[in-house]
Backbone as CSV, one residue per row, in Angstrom:
resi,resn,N_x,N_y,N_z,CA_x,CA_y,CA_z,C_x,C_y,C_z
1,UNK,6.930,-31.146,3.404,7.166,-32.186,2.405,8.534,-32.833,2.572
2,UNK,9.402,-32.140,3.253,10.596,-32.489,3.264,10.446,-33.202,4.863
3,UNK,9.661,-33.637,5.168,9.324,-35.035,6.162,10.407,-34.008,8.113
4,UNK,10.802,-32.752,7.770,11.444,-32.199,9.279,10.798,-31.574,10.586
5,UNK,9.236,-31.849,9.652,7.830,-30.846,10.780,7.083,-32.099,10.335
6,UNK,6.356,-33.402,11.841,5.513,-33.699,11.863,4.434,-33.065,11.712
7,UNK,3.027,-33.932,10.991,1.761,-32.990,10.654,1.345,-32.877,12.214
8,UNK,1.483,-33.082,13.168,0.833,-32.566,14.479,1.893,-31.504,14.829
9,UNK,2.677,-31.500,14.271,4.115,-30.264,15.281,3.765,-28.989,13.835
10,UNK,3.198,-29.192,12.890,2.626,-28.326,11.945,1.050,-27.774,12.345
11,UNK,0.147,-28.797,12.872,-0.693,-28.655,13.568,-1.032,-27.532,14.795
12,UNK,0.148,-27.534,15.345,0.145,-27.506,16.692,0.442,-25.696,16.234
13,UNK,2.027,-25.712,15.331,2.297,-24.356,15.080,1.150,-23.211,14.782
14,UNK,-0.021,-23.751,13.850,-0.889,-23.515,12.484,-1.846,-22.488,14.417
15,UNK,-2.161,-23.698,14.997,-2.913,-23.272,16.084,-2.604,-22.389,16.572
16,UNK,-0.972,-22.230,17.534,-0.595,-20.716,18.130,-0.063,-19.857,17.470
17,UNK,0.313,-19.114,15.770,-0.081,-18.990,15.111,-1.385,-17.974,15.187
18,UNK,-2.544,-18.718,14.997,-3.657,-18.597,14.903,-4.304,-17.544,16.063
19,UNK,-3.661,-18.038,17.351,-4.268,-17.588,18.739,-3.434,-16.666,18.753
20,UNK,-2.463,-16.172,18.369,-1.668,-15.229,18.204,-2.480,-13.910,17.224
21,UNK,-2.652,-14.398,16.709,-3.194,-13.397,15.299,-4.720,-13.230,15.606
22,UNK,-5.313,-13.842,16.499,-6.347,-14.020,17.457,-6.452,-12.352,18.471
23,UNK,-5.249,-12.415,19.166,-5.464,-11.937,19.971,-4.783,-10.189,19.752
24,UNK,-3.827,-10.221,18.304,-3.886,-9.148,18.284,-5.118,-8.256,17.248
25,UNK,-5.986,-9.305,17.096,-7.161,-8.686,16.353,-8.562,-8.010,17.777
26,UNK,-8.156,-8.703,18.888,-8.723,-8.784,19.950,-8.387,-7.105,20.544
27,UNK,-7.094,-6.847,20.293,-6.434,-5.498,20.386,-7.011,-4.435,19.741
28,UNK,-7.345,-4.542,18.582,-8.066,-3.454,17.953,-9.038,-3.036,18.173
29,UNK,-9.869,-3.856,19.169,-11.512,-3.785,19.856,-12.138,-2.920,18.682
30,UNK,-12.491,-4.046,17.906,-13.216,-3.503,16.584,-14.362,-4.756,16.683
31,UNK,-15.494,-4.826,17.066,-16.627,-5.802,17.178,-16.265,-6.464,15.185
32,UNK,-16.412,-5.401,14.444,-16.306,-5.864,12.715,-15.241,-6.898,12.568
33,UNK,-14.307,-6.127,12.871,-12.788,-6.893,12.479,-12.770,-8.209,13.259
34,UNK,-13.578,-8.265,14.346,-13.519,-9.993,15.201,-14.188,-10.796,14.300
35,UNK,-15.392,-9.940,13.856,-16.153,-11.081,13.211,-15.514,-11.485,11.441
36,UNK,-15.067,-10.491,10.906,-14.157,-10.856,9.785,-13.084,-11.675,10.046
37,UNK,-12.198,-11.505,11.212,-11.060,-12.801,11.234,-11.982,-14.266,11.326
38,UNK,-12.958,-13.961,11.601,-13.777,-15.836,11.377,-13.716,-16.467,10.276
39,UNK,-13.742,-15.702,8.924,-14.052,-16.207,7.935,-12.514,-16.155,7.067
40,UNK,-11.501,-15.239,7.355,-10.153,-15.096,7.415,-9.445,-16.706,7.876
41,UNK,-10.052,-16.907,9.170,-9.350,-18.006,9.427,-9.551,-19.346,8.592
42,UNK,-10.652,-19.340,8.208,-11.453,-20.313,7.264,-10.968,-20.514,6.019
43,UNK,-10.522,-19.092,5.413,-10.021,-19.065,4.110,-8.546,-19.727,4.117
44,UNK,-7.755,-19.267,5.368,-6.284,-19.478,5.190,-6.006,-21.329,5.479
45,UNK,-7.218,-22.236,6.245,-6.898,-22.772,6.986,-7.287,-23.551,5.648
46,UNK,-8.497,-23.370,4.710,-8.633,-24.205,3.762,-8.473,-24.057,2.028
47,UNK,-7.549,-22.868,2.136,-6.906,-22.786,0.531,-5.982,-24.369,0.723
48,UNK,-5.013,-24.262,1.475,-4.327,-26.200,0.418,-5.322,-27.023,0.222
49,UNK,-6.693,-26.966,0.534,-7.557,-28.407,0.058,-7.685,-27.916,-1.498
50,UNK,-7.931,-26.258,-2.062,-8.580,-26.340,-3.084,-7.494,-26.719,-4.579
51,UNK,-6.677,-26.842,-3.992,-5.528,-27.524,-5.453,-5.884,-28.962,-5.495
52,UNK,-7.122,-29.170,-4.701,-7.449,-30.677,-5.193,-8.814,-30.536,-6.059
53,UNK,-9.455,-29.591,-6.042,-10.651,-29.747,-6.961,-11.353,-28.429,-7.531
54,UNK,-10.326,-27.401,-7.310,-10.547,-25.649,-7.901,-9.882,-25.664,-8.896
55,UNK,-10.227,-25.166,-10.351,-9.345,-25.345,-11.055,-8.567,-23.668,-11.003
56,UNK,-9.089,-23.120,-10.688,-7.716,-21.884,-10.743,-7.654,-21.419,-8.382
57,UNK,-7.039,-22.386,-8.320,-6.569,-21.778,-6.191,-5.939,-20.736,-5.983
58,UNK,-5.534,-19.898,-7.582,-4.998,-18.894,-7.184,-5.696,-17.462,-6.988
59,UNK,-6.964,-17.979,-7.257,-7.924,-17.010,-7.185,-8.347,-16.922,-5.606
60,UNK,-8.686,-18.426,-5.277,-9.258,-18.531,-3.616,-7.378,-17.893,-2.904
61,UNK,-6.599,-17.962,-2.974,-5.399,-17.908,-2.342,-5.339,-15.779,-2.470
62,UNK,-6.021,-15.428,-3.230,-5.852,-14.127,-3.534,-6.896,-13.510,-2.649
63,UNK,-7.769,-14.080,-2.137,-9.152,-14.019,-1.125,-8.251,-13.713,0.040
64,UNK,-7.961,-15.268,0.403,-7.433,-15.526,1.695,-6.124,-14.763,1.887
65,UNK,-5.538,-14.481,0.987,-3.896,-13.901,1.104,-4.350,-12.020,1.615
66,UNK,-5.612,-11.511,0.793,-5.592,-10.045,1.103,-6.763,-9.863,1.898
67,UNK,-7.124,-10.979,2.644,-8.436,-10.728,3.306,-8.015,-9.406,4.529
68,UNK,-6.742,-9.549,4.495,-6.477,-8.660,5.604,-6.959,-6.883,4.984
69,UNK,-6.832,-6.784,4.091,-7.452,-5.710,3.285,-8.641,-4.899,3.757
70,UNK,-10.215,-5.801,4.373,-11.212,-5.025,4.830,-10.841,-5.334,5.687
71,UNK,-9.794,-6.243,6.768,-10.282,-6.082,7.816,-9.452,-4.825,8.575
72,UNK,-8.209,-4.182,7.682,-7.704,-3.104,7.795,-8.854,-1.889,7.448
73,UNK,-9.412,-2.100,6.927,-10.683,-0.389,6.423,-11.753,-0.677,7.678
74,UNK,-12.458,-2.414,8.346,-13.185,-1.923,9.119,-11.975,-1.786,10.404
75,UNK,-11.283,-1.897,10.717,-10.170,-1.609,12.181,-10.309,-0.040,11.554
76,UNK,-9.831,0.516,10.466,-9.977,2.003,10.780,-11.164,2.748,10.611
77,UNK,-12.101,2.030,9.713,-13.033,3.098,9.541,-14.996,2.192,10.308
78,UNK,-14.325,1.234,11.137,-15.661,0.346,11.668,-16.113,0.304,10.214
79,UNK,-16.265,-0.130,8.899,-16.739,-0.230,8.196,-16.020,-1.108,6.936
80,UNK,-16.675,-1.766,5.928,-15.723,-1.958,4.929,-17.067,-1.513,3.507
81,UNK,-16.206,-0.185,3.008,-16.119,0.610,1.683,-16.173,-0.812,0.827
82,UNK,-16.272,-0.173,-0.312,-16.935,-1.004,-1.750,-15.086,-1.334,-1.978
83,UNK,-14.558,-0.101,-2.103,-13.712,0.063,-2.755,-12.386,-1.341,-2.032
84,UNK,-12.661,-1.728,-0.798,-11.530,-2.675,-0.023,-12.244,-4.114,-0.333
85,UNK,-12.753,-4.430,-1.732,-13.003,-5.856,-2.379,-12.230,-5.959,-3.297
86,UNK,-10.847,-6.568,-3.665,-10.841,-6.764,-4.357,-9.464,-7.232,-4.429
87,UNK,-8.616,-8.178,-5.129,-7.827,-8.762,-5.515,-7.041,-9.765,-6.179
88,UNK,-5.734,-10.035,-6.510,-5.178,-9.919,-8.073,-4.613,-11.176,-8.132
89,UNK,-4.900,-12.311,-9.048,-4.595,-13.495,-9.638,-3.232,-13.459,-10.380
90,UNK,-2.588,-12.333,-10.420,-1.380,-12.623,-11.314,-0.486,-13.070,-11.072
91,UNK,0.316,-12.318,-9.921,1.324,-12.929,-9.359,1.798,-14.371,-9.392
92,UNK,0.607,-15.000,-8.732,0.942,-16.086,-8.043,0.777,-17.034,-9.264
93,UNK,0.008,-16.898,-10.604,0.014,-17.349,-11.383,1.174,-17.325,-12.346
94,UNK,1.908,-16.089,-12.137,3.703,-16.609,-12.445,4.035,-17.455,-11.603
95,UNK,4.001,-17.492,-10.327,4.536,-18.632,-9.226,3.916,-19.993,-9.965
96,UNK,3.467,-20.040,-10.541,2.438,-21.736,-10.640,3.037,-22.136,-12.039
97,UNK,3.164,-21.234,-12.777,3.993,-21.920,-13.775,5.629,-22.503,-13.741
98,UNK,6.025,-21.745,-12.463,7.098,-22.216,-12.021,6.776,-24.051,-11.602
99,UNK,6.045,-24.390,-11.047,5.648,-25.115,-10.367,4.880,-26.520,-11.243
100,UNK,4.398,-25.982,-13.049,3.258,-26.940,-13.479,3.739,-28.056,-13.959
101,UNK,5.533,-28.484,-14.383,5.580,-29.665,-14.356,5.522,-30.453,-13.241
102,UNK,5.505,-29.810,-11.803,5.929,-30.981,-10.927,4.596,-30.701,-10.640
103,UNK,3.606,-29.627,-10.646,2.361,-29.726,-10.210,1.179,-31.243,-11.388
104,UNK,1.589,-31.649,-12.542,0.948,-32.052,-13.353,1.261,-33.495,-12.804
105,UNK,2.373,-33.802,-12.107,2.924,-35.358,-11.912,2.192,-35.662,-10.697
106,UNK,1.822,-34.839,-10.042,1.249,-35.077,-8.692,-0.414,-34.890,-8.921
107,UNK,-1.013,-33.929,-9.472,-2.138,-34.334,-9.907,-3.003,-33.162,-9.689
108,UNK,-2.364,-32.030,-8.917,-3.325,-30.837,-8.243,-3.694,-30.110,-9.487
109,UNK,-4.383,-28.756,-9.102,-4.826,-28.190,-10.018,-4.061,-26.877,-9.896
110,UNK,-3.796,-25.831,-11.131,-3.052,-24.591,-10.361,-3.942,-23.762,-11.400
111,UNK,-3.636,-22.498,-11.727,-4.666,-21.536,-12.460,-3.588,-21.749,-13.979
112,UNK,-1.990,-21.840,-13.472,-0.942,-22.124,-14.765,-1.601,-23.076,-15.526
113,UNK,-1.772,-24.343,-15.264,-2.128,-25.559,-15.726,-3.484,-24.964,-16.619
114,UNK,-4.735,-24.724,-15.647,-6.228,-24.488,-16.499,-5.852,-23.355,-17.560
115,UNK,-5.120,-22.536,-17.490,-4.748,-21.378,-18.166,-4.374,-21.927,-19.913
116,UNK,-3.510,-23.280,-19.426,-2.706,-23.661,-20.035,-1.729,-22.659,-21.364
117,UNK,-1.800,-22.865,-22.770,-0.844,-22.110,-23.305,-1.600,-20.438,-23.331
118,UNK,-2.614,-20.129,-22.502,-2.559,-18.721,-22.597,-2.528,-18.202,-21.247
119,UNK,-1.505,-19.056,-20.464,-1.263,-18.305,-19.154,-0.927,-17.326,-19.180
120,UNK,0.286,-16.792,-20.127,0.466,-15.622,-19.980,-0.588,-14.386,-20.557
121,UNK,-1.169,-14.770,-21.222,-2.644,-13.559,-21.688,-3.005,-13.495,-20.570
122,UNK,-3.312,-14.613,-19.658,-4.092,-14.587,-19.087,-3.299,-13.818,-17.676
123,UNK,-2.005,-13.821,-17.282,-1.376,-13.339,-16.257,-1.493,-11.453,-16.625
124,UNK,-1.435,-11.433,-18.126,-1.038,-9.796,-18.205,-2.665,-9.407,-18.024
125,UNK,-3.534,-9.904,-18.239,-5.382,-9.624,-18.057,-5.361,-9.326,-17.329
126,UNK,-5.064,-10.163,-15.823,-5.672,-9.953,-14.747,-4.254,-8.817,-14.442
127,UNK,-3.629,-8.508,-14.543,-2.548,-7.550,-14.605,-3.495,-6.251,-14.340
128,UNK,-3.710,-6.008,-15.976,-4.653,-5.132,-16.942,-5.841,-4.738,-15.415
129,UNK,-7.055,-5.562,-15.364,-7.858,-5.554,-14.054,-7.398,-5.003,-12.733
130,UNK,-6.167,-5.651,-12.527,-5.766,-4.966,-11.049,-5.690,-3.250,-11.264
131,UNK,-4.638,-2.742,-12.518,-4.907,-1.664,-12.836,-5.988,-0.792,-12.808
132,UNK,-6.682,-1.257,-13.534,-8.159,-0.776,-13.392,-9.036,-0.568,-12.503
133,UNK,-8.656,-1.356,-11.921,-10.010,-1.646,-10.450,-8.733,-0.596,-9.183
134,UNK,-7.909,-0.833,-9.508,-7.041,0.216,-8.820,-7.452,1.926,-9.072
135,UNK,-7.100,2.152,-10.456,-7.676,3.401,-10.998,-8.862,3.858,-10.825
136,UNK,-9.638,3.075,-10.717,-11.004,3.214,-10.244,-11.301,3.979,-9.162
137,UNK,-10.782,3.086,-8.065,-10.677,3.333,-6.761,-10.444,5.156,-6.447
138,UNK,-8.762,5.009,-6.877,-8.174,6.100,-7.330,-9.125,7.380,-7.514
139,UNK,-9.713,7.131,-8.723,-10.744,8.335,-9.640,-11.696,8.402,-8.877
140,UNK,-12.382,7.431,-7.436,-13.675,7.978,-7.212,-13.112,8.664,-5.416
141,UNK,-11.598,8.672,-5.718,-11.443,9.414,-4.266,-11.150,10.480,-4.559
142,UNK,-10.766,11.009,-5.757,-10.296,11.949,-6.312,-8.682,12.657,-6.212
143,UNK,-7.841,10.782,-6.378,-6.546,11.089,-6.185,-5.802,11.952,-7.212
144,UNK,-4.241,12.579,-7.155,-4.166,13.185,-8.060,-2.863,12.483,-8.832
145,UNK,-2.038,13.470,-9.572,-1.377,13.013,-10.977,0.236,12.303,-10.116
146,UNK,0.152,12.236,-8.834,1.386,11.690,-8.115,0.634,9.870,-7.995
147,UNK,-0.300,9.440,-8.135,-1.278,8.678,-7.632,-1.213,7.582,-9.318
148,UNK,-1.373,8.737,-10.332,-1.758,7.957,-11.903,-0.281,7.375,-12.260
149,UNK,1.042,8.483,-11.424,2.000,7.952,-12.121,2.803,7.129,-11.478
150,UNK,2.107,6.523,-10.389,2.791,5.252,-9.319,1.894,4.011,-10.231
151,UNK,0.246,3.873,-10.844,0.275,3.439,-11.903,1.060,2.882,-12.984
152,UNK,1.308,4.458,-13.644,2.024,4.276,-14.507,3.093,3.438,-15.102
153,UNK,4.022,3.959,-13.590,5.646,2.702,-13.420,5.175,1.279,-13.557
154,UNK,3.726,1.125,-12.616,3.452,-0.256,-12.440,3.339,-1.047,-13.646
155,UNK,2.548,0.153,-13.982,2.299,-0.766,-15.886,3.792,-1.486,-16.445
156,UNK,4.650,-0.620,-16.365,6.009,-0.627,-16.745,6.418,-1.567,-16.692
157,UNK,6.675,-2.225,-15.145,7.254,-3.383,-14.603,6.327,-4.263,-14.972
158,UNK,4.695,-4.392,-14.652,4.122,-5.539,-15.486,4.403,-6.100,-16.919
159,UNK,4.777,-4.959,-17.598,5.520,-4.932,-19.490,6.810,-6.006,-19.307
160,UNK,7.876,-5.130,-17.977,8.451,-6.212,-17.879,8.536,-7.823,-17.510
161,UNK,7.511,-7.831,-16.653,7.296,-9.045,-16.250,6.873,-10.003,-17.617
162,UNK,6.360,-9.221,-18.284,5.659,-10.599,-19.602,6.857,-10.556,-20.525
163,UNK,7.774,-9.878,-20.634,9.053,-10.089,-21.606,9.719,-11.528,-20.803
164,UNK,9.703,-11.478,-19.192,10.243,-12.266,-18.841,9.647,-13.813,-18.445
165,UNK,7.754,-13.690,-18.834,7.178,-14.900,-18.700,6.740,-15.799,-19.600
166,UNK,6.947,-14.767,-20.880,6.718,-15.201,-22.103,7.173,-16.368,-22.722
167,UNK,8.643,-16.689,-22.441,8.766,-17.845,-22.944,9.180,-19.074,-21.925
168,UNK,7.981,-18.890,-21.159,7.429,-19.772,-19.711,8.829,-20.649,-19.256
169,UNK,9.959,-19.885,-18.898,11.155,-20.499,-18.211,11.288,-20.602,-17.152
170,UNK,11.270,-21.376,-16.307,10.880,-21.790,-14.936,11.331,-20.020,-14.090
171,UNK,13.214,-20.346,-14.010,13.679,-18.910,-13.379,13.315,-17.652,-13.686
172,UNK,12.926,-17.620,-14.633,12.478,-16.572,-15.220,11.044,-16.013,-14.846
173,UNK,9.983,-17.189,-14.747,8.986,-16.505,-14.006,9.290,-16.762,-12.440
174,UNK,9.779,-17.330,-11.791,9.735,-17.038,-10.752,10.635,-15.929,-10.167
175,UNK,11.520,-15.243,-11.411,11.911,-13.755,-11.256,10.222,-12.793,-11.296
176,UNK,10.029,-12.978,-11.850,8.780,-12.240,-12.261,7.964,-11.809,-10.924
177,UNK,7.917,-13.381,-10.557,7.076,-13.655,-8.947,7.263,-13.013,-8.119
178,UNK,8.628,-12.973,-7.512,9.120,-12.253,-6.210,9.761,-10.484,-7.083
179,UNK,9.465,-10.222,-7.876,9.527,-9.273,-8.598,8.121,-8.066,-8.056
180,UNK,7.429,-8.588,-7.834,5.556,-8.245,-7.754,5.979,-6.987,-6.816
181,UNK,6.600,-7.483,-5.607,6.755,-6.812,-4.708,7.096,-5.117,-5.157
182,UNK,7.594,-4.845,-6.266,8.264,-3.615,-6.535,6.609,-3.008,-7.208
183,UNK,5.803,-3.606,-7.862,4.535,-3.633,-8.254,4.084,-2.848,-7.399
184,UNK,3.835,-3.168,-6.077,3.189,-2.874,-4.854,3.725,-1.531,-4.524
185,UNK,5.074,-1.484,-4.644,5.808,-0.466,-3.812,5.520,0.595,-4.302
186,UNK,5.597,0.498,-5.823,5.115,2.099,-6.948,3.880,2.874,-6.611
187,UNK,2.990,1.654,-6.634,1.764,1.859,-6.549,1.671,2.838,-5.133
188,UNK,2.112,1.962,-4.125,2.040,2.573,-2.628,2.793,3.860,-2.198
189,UNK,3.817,3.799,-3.000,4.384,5.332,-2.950,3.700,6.444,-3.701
190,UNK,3.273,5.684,-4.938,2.312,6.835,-5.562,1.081,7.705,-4.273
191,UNK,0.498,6.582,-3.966,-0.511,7.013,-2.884,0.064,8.133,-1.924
192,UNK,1.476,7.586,-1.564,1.585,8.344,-0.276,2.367,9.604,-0.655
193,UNK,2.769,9.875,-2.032,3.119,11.250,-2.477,2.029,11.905,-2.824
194,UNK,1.204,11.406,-3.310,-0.253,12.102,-3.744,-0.598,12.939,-2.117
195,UNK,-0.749,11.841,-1.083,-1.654,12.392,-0.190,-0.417,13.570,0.683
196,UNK,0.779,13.618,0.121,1.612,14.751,0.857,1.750,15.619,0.041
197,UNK,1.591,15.551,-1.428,0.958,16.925,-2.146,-0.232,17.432,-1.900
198,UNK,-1.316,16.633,-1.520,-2.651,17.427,-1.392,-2.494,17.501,-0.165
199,UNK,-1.801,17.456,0.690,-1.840,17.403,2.153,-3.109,17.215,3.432
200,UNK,-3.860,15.907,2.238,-4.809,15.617,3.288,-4.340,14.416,4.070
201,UNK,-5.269,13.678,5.233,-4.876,13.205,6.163,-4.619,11.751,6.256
202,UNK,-3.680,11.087,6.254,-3.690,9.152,5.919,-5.059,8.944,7.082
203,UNK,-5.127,9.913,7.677,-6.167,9.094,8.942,-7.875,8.499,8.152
């Protein structure tokens, strides 16, 4: 937007890029995982069209952003489990409220905007869901109490995040935004203390 990358020298990047991320999927000699980067590439190449006629892209952007998700379970397990569907609208829906006055002058659509004054219900919901569908997961592998309380924290920091989105201040949610990341980290450490107390195998 800032006019310093012609759309063909953006073009051109988007492509090797592409053949890059091509060929280390080519590496994994996983027949599954080739045929999942097809539809991977599809998603990433056409989330910017849908802020022209999706009313929430942060849902398709949550597709395309964790598609890498099954194609990590079939690279390890040739397969993709029930449990590697699934992912979370919140985040990025703090990012969009950062974004909905200049997004409203230009004309796109964001999930902030359709949300409108119950974005934030609507950011701590799908919050609420990720939890859940996390715990889920969790309960049918039969993780243990190192696992509920990487949860737990998460909840925590989501609590914090809505003190800080609540009264929809630009910096403030986009603290929130790049905040997520610590979200992830609890969660992921929970996992990986769980599986070195029960001392079964990441394999």
């Amino acid at each position: 937007t800032a006019g310093k990358v012609t759309t063909k020298e953006a073009l051109a990047l988007f492509a090797g890029l592409s053949l890059c991320a091509f060929a280390l999927v080519l590496l994994l000699g996983r027949p599954l995982v080739i045929w999942l980067s097809v539809p991977a590439l599809f998603l990433a190449a056409s989330y910017p069209f849908t802020k022209r006629f999706f009313a929430i892209p942060q849902a398709y952007l949550g597709i395309a952003f964790g598609f890498g998700i099954p194609m990590a379970y079939a690279a390890q397990l040739g397969e993709v489990p029930l449990e590697a569907w699934f992912w979370s609208v919140a985040y990025d829906t703090e990012h969009a409220m950062v974004d909905r006055e200049d997004d409203l002058k230009i004309g796109i659509k964001t999930s902030a905007i359709t949300f409108g004054r119950f974005d934030v219900a609507a950011v701590m919901a799908c919050y609420a869901a990720t939890l859940a569908i996390i715990g889920w997961v969790g309960f049918s592998l039969n993780m243990g109490v190192a696992f509920y309380c990487g949860l737990l924290v998460a909840a925590g920091i989501m609590g914090v995040h809505f003190k800080w989105i609540r009264g929809r201040e630009r910096m403030a949610c986009f603290k929130a935004f790049l905040h997520n990341n610590w979200v992830g980290a609890v969660i992921f450490a929970g996992i990986v203390v769980d599986f070195l107390i029960s001392g079964r195998s990441f394999g």
